[in-house]
N, C-alpha and C positions, 0 to 999 in steps of 0.2 A: 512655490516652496522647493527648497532642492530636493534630490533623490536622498536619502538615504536608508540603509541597508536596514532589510525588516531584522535581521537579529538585534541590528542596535538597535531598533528602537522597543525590540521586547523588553532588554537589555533596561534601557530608562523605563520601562513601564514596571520592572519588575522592582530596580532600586528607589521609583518615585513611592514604589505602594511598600515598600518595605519602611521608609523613612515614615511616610505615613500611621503607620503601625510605632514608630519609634517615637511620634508625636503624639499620638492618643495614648499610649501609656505614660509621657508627662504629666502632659494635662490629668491623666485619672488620676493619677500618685498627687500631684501639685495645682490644681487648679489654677497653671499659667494660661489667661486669657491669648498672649501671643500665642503660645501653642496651637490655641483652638485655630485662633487666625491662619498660622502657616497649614495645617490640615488643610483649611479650605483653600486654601492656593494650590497646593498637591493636589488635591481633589481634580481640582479645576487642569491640574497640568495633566495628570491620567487622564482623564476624561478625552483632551485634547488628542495624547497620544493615539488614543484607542480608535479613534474617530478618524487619524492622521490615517491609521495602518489599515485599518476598514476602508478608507475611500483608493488608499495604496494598492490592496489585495482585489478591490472592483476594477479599479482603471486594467491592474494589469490582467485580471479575468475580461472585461473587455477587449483586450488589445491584441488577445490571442486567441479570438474566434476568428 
């Protein structure tokens, strides 16, 4: 996976969970099934993220002892 900068990718974890948040209040207002759908994709892309910058923050706490 390439390098890229932990800001950016706070950056996408902060814009992915805010879209998230902009999703659950369709779906509450409107009961669009899409809606629900794309949540769990976001879901699924945080998740990723979170996981990206945790194994990021181990490697380089490894690599500096």
């Amino acid at each position: 996976m390439a390098e890229v900068p932990e800001e950016d990718l706070a950056k996408l974890i902060y814009a992915a969970t805010f879209a998230e948040e902009a999703l659950k209040a369709v779906y509450e207002r409107h009961g669009i099934i899409v809606a629900r759908d794309a949540m769990g994709e976001l879901a699924t892309a945080i998740r990723l993220l979170e996981s990206y910058v945790a194994s990021s923050n181990a490697t380089s706490k490894a690599g500096s002892r």
